[in-house]
C-alpha positions in Angstrom: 0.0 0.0 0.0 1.3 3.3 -1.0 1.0 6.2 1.6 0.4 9.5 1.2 0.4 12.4 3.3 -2.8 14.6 4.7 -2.4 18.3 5.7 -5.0 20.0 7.1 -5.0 23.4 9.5 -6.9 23.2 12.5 -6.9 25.2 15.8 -4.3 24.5 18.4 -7.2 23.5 20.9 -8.5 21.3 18.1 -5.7 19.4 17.8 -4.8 18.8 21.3 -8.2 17.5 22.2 -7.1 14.7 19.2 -4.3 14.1 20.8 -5.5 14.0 24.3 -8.9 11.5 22.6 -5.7 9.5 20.7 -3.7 8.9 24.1 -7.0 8.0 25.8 -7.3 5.1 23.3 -4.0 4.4 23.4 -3.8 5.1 19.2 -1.7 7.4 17.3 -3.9 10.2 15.7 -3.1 8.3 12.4 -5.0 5.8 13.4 -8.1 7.8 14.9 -8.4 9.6 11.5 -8.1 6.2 9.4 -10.7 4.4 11.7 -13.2 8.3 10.8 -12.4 7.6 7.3 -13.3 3.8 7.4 -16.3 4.6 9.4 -17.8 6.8 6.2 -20.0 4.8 3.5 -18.6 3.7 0.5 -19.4 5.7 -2.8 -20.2 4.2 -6.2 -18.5 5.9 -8.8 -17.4 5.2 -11.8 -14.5 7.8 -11.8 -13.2 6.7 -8.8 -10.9 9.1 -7.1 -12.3 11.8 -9.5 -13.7 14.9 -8.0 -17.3 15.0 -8.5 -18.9 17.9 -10.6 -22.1 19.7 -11.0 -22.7 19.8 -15.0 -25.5 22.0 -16.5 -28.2 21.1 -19.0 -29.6 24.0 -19.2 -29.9 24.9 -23.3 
């Protein structure tokens, strides 16, 4: 599996409260943001990993 790398910005009170909920379940916040991710339902998409678009009809 190839890894790649999430950067995000978030307030310094955000990101010790994931820290502090990581330590309390003894994970690394890695692992509490994988186990969010698995925990969302799976899209069907033909494009997948494309970004979705709105496309107008209007003629």
């Amino acid at each position: 599996m190839k890894n790649s790398r999430l950067s995000l910005r978030m307030s310094s009170r955000r990101l010790n409260k994931l820290r502090q909920y990581a330590a309390i379940k003894d994970k690394t916040v890695t692992q509490i943001v994988e186990d969010w991710v698995d925990r969302l339902p799976n899209t069907e998409n033909d494009n997948q990993g494309a970004i979705p678009t709105s496309s107008s009809t209007d003629g």
